[in-house]
Backbone as CSV, one residue per row, in Angstrom:
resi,resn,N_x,N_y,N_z,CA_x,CA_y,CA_z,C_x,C_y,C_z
1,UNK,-14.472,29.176,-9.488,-14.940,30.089,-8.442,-15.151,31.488,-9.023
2,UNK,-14.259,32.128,-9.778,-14.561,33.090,-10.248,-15.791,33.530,-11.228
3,UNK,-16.420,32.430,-12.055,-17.035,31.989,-12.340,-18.893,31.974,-11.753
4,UNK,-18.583,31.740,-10.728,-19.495,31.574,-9.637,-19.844,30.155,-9.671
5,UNK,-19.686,28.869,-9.693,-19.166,28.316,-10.355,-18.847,27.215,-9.087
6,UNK,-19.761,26.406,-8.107,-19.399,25.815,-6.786,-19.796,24.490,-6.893
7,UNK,-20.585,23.962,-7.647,-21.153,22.312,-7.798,-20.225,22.081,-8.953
8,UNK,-19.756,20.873,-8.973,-18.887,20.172,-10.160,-19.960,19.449,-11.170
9,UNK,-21.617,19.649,-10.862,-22.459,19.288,-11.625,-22.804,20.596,-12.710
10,UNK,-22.178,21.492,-12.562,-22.553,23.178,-12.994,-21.480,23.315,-14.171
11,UNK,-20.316,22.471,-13.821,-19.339,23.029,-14.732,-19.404,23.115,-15.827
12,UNK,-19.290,23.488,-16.984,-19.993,24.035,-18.898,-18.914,22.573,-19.158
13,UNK,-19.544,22.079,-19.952,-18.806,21.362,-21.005,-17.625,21.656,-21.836
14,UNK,-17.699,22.804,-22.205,-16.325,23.402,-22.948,-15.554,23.963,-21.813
15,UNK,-15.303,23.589,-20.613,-14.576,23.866,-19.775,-13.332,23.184,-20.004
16,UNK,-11.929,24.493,-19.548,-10.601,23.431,-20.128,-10.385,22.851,-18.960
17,UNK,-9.998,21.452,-19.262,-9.143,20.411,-17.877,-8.452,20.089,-18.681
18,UNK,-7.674,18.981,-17.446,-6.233,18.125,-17.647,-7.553,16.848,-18.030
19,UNK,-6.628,15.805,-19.343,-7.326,14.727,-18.940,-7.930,13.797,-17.854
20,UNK,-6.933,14.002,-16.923,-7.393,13.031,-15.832,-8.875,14.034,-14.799
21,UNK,-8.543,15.121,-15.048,-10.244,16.082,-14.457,-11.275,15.941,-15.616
22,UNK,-10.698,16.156,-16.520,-12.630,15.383,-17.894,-12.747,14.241,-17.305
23,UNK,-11.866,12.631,-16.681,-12.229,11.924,-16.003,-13.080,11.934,-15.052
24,UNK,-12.367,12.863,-14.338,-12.898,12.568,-13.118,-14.418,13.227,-12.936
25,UNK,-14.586,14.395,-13.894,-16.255,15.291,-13.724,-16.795,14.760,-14.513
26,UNK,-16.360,13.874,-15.478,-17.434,13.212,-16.103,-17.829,11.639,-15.502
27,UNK,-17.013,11.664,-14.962,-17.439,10.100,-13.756,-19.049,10.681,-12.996
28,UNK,-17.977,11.889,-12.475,-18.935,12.747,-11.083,-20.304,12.844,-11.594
29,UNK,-20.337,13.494,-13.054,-21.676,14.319,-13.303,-22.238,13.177,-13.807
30,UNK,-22.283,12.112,-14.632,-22.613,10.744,-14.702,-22.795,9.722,-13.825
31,UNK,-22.279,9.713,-13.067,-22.148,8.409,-11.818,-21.830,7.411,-13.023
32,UNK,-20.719,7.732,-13.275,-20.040,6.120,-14.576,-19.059,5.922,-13.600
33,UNK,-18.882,5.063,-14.195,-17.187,4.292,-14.080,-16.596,3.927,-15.038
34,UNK,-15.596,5.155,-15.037,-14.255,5.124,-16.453,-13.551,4.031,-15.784
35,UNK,-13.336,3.437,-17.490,-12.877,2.230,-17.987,-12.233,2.558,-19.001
36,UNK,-10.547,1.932,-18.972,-9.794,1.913,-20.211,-9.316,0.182,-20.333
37,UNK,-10.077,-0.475,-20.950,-9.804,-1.821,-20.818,-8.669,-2.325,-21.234
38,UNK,-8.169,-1.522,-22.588,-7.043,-1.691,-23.304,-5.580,-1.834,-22.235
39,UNK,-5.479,-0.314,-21.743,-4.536,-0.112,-20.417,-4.316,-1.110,-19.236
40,UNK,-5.752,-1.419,-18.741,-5.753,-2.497,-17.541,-5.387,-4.039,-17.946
41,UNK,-5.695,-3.875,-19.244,-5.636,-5.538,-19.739,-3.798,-5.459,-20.112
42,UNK,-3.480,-4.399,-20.225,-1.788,-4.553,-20.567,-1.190,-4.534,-19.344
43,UNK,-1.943,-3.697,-18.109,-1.245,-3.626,-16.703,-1.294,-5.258,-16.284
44,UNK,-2.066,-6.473,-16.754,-2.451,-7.032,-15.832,-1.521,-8.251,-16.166
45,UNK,-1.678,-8.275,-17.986,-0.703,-9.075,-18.474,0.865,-9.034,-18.104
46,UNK,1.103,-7.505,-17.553,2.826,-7.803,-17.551,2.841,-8.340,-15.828
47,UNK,1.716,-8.818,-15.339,2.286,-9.791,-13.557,2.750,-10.902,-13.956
48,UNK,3.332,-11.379,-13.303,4.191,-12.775,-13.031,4.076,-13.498,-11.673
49,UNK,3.266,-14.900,-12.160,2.614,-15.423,-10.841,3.923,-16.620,-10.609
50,UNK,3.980,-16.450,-9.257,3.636,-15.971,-8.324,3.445,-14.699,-7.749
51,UNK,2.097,-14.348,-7.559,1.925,-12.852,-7.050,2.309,-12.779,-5.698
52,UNK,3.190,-11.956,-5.457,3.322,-10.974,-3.362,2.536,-10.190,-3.407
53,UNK,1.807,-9.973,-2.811,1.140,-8.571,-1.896,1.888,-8.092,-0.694
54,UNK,2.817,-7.082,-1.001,3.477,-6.366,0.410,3.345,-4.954,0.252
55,UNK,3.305,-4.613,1.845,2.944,-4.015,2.754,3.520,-3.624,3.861
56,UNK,4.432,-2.084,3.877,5.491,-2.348,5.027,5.037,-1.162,5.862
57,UNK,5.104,-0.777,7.381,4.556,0.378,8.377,5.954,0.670,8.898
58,UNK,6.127,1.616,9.367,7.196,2.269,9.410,7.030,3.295,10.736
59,UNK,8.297,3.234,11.033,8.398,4.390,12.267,9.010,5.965,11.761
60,UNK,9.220,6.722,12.081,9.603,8.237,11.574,10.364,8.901,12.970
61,UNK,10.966,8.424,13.960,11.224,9.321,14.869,11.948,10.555,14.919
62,UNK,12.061,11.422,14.622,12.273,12.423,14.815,13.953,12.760,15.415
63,UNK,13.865,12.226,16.672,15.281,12.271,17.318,15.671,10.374,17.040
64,UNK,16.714,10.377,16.284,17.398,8.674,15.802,17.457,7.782,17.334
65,UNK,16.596,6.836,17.183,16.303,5.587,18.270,17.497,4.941,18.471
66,UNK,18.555,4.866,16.976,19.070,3.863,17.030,20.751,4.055,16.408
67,UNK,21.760,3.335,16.059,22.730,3.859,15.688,22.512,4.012,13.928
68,UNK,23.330,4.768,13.585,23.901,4.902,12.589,21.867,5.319,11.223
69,UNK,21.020,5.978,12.463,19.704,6.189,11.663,20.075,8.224,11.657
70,UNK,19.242,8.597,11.357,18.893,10.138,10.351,17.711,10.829,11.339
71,UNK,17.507,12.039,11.799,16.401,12.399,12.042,15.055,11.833,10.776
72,UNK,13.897,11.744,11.459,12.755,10.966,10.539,13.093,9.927,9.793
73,UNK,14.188,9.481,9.818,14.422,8.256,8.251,13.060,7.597,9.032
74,UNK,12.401,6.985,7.667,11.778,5.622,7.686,12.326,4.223,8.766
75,UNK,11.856,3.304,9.311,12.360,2.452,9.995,11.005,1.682,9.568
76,UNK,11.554,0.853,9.257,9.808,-0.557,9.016,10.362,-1.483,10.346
77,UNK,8.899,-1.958,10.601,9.116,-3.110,11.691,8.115,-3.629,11.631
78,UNK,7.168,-3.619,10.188,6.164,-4.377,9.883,6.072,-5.288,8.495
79,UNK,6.076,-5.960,8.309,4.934,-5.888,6.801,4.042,-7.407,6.718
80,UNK,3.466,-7.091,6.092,2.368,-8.110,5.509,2.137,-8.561,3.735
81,UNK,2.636,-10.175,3.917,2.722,-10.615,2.287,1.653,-11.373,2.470
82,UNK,0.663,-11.471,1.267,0.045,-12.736,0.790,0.608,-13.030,-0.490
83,UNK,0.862,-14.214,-0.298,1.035,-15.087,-1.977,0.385,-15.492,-2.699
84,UNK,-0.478,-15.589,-3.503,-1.036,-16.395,-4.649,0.114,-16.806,-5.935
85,UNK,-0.492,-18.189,-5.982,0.710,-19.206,-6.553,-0.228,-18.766,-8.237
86,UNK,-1.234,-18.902,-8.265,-1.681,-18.776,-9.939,-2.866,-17.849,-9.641
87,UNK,-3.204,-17.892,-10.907,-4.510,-16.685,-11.028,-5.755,-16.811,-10.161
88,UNK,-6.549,-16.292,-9.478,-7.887,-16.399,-9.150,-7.537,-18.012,-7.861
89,UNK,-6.337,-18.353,-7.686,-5.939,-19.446,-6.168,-6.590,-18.525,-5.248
90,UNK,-5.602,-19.515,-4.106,-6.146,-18.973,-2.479,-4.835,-18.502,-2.299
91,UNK,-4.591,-17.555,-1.458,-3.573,-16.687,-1.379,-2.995,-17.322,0.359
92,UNK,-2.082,-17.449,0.709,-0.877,-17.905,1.772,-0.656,-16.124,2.725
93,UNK,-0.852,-16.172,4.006,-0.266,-14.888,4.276,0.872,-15.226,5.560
94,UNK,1.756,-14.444,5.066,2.842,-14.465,5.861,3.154,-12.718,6.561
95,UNK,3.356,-12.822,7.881,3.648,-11.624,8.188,4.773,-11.211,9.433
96,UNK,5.214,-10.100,9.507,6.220,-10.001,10.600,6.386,-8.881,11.163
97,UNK,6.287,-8.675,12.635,6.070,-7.901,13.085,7.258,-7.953,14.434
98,UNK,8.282,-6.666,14.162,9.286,-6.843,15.523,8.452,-6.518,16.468
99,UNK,8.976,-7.160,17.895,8.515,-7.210,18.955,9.021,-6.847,20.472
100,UNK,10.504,-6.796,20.078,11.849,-6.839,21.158,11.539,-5.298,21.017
101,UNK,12.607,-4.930,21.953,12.821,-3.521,22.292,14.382,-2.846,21.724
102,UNK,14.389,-3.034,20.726,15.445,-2.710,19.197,15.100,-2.618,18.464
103,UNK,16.353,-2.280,17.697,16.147,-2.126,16.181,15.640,-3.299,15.150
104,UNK,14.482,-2.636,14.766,13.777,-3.700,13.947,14.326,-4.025,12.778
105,UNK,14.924,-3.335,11.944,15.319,-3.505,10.953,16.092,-4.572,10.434
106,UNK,17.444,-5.269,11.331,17.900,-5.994,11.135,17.267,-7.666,11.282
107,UNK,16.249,-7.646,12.143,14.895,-8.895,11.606,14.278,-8.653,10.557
108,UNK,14.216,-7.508,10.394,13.067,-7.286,8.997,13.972,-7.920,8.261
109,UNK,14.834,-7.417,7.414,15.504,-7.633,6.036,15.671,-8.809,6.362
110,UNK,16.063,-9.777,7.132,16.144,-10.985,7.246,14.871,-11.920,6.897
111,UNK,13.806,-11.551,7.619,12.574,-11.867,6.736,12.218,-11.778,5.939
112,UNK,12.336,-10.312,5.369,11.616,-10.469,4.168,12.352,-10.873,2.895
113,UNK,13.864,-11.284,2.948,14.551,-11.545,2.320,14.015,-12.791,2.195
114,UNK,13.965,-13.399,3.082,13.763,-15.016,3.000,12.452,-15.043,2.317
115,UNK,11.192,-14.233,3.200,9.960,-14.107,2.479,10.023,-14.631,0.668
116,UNK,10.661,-13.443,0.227,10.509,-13.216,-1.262,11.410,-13.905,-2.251
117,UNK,12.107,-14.579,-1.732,13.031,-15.493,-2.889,12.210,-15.795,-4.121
118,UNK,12.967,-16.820,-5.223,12.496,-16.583,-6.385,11.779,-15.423,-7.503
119,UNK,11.050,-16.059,-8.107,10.436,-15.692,-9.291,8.787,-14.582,-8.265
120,UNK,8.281,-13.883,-9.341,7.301,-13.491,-9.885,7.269,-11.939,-9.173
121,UNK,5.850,-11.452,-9.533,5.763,-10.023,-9.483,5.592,-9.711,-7.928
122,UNK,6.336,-8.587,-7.602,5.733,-8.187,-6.329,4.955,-6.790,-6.403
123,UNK,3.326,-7.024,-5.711,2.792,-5.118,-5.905,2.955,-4.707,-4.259
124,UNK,2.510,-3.671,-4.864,2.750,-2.924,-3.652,1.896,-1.601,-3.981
125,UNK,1.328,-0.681,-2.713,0.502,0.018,-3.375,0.861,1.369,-3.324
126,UNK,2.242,2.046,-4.061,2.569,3.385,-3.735,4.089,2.682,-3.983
127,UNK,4.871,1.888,-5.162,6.166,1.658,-5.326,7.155,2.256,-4.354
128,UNK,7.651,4.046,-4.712,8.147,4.379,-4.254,8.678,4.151,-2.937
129,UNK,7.570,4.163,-1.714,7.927,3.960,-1.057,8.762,2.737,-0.333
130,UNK,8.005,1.286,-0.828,8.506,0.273,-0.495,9.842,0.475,-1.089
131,UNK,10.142,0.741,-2.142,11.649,0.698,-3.092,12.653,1.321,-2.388
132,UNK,11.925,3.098,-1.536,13.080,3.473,-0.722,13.459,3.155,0.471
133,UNK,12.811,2.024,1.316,12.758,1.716,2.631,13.847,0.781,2.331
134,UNK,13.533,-0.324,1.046,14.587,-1.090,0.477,16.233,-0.951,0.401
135,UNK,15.593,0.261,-0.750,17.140,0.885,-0.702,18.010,1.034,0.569
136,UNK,17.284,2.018,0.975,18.098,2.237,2.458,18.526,0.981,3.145
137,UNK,17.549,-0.194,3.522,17.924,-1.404,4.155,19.368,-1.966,3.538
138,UNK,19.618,-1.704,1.956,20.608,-2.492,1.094,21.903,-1.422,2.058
139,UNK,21.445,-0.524,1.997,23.039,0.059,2.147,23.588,-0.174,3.710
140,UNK,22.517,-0.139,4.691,22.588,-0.504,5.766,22.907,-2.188,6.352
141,UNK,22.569,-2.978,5.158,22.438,-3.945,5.537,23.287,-4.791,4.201
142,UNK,24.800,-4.345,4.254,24.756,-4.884,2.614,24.830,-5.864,2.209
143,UNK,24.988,-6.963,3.322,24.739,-8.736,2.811,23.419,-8.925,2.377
144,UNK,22.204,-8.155,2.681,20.999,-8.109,1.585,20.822,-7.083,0.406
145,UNK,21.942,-6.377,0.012,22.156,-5.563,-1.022,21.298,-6.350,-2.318
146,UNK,22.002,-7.292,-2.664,21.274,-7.907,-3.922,20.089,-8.105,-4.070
147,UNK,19.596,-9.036,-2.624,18.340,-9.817,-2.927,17.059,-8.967,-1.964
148,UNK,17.528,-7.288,-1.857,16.436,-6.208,-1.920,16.549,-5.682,-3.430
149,UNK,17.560,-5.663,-4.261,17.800,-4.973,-5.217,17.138,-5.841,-6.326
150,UNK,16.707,-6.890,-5.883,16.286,-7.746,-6.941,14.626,-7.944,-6.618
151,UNK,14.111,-7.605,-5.330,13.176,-7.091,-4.906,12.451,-6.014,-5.462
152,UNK,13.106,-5.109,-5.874,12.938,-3.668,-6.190,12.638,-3.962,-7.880
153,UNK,13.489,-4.566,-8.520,13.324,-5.222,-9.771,11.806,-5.625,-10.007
154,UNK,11.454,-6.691,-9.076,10.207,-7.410,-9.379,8.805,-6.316,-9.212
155,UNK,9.306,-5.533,-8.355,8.183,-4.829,-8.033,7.138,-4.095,-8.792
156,UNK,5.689,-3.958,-8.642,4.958,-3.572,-9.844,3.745,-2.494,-8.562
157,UNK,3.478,-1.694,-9.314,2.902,-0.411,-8.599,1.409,-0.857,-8.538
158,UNK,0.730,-0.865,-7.647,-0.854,-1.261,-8.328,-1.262,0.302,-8.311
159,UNK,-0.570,1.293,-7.796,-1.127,2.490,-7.462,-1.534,3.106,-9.022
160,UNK,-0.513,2.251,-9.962,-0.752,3.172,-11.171,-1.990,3.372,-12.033
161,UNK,-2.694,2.024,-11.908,-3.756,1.864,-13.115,-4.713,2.830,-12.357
162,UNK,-4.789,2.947,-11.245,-5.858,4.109,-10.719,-5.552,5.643,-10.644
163,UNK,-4.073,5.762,-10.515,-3.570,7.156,-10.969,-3.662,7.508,-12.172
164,UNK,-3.385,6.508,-13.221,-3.117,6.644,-14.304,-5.100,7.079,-14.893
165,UNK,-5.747,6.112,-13.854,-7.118,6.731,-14.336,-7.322,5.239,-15.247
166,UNK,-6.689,4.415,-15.938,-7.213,3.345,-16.360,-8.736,3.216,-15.784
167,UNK,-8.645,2.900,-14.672,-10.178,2.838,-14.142,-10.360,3.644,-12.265
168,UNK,-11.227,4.206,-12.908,-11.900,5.526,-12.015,-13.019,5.117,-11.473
169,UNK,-13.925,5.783,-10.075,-15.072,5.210,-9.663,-15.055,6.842,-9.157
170,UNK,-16.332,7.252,-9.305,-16.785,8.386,-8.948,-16.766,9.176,-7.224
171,UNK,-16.442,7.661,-6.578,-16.914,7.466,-5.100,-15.460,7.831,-4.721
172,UNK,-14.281,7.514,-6.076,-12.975,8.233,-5.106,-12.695,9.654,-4.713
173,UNK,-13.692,10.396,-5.674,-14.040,11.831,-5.116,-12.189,12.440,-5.626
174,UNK,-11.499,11.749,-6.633,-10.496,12.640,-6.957,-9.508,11.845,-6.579
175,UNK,-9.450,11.031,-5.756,-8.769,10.319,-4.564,-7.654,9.359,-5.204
176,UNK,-6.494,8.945,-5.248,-6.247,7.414,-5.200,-5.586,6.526,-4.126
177,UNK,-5.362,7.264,-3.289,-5.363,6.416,-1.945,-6.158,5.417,-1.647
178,UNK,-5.251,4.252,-1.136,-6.290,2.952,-0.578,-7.085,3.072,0.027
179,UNK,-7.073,4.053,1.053,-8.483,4.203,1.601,-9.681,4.759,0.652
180,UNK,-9.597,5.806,-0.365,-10.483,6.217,-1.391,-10.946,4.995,-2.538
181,UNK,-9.905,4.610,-3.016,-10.389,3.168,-4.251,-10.396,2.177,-3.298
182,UNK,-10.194,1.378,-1.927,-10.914,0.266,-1.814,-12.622,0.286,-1.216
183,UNK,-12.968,1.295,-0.839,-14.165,1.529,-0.522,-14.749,1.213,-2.141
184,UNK,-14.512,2.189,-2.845,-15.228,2.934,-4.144,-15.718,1.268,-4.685
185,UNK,-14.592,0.448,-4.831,-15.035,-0.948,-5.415,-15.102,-1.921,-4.734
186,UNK,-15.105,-1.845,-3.588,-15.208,-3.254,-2.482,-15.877,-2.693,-1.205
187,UNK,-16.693,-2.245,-1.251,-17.408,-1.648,-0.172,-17.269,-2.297,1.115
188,UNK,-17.453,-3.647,1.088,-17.558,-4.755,1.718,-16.691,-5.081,2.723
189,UNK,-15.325,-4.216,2.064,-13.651,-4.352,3.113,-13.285,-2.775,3.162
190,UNK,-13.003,-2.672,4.314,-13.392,-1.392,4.633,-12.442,-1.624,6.311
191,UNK,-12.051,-0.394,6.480,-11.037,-0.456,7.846,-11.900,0.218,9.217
192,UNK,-13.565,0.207,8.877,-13.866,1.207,9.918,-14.158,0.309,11.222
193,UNK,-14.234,-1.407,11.383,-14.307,-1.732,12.254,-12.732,-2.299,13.228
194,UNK,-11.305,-1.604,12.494,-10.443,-2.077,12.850,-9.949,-0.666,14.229
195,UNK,-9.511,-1.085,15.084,-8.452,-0.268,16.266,-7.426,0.520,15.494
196,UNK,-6.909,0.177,14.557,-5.847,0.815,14.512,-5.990,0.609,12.937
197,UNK,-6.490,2.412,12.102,-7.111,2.207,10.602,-5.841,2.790,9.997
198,UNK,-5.439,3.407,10.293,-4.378,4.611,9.308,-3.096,4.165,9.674
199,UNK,-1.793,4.261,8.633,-0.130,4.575,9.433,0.105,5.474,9.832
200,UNK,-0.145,6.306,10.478,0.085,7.214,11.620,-0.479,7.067,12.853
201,UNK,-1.312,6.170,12.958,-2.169,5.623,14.111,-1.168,4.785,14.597
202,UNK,-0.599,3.538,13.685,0.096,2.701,13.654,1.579,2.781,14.154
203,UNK,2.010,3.904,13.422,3.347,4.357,13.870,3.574,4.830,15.463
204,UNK,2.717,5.539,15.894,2.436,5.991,17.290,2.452,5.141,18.161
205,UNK,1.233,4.019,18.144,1.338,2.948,18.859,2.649,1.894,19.096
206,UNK,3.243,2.124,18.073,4.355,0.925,17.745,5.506,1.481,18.908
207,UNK,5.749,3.036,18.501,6.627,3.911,18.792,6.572,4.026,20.451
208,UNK,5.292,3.914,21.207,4.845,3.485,22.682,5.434,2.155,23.047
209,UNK,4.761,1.138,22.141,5.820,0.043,22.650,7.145,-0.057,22.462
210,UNK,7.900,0.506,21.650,9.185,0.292,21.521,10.051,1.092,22.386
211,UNK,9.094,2.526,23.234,9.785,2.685,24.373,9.478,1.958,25.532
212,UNK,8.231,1.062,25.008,8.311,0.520,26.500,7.617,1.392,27.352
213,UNK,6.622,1.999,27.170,5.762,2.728,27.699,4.492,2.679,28.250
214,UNK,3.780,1.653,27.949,2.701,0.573,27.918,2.808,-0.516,28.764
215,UNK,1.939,-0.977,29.353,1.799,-1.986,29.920,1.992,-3.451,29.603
216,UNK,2.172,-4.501,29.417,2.222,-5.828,28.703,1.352,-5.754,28.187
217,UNK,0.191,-6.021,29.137,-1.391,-6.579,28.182,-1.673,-5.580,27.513
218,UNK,-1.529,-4.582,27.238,-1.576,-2.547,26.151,-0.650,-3.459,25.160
219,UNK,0.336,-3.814,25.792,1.669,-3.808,23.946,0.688,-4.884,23.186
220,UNK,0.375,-6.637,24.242,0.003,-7.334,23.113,-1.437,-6.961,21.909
221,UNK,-2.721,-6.320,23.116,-3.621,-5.557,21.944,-2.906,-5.130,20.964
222,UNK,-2.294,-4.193,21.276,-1.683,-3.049,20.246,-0.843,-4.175,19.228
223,UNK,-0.271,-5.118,19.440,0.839,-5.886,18.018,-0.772,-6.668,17.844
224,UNK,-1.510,-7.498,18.050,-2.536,-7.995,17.629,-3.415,-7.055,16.336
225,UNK,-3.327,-5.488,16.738,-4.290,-4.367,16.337,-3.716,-3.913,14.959
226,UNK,-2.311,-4.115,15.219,-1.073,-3.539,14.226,-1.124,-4.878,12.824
227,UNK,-1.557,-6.157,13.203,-1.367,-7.146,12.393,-2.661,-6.759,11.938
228,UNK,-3.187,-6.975,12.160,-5.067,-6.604,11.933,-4.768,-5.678,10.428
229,UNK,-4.373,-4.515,10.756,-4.068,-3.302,9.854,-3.715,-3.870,8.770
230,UNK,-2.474,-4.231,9.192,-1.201,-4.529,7.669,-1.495,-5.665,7.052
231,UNK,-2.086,-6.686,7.623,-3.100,-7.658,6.944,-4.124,-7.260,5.938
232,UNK,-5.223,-6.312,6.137,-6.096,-5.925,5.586,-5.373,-4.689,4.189
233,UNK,-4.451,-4.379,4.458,-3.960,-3.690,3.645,-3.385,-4.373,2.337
234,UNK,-3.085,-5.890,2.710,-2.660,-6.656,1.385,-3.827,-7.375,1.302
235,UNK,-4.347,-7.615,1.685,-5.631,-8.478,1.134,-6.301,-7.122,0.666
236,UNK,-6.074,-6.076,0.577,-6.814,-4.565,-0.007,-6.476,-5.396,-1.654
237,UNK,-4.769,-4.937,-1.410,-4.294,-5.478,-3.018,-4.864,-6.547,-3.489
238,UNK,-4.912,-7.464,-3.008,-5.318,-8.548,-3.931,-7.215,-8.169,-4.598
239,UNK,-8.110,-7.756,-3.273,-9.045,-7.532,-4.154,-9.164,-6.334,-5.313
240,UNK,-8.269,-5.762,-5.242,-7.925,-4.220,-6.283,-7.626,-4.940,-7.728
241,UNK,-6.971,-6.160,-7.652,-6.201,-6.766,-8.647,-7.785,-7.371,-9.229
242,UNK,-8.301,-8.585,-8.694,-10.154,-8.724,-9.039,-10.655,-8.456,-9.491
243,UNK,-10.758,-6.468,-9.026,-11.546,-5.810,-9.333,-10.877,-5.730,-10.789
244,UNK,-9.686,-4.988,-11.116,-9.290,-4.557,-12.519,-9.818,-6.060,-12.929
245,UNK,-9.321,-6.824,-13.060,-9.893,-8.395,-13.433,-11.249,-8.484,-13.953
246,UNK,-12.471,-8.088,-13.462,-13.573,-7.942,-13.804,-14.199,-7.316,-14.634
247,UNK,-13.118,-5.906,-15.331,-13.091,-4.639,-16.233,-12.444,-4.614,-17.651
248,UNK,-11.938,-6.115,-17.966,-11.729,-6.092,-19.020,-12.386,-7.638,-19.563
């Protein structure tokens, strides 16, 4: 700016950046798509099939719903797995969504405990978060202490190879949010014909039914609208995984 200096097509070549901005303006001013094949082909080799795709939505209330919760803690009362048993299969989806007027949590961990037994990799798209919803469930819940902790073990980030910039698409505009990289390479799946696109949309709605605020036929749209979401969000992952697939 000081510069004068407002199109990212203007910027001088001997301009200093961080690596991941020479990425990203030379994507921009090119219309390429950076590719580190080396990186993606090592991200892809360390999965272990059976692949999970999970996916968890979460409540944030503010004032604690329930006993022994935190102003805002996290509360999941969603998620969505698909399985694929080997490479390039058909993927299994399993999903769970509380429905009662309680605390979800203590169905969740029960599910998804059962969900994820055995072997192989689980992604997820943003680690952290799934790992701390986990955590918290272990301490709250400590007869699933282990077999979240062993959860947390398996887990593999897909967020990274696109943070990391392994592979970039010009169309993320800087971005690595699922909503920015699944457009950029799958145009095709896309959340704009769904009711309920974002988790904060999601959380709201959930947070109506769980006071019981809504009408019957309002709650069932709304859990129909909510599966819709968290569905499309792991079938996001699996085509993200494809896509790197196709790049080396």
């Amino acid at each position: 700016m000081d510069q004068g200096i407002k199109e990212i097509s203007k910027i001088p070549e001997d301009f200093s950046f961080t690596d991941h901005q020479a990425i990203d303006v030379n994507a921009y001013k090119n219309m390429e798509i950076h590719v580190d094949k080396n990186a993606i082909r090592e991200f892809l080799d360390s999965l272990v099939y059976p692949l999970f795709y999970l996916d968890y939505e979460t409540i944030f209330p503010p004032v604690p719903l329930f006993d022994d919760n935190r102003p805002y803690q996290q509360i999941p009362f969603q998620f969505s797995l698909h399985i694929q048993e080997k490479p390039d299969g058909e993927s299994q989806h399993i999903d769970f969504l509380h429905t009662e007027i309680s605390d979800p949590r203590p169905h969740f961990v029960k599910q998804l405990t059962t969900s994820l037994t055995g072997n192989g990799s689980i992604l997820v798209y943003n680690k952290k978060f799934e790992a701390m919803i986990n955590s918290e469930l272990g301490s709250a819940f400590p007869q699933y202490a282990d077999a979240l902790k062993n959860i947390n073990e398996r887990m593999v980030d897909l967020l990274v190879p696109f943070r990391a910039r392994y592979l970039y698409h010009p169309f993320m505009q800087g971005s690595v949010s699922l909503k920015s990289v699944l457009p950029a390479f799958v145009p095709e799946l896309n959340y704009d014909d769904l009711e309920i696109s974002d988790g904060g949309t999601a959380s709201m709605l959930y947070m109506q039914c769980l006071k019981n605020t809504v009408p019957e036929e309002q709650k069932n749209r709304i859990y129909k609208n909510l599966r819709d979401y968290c569905r499309l969000d792991t079938l996001a992952e699996i085509k993200l995984v494809d896509v790197l697939k196709r790049f080396v």
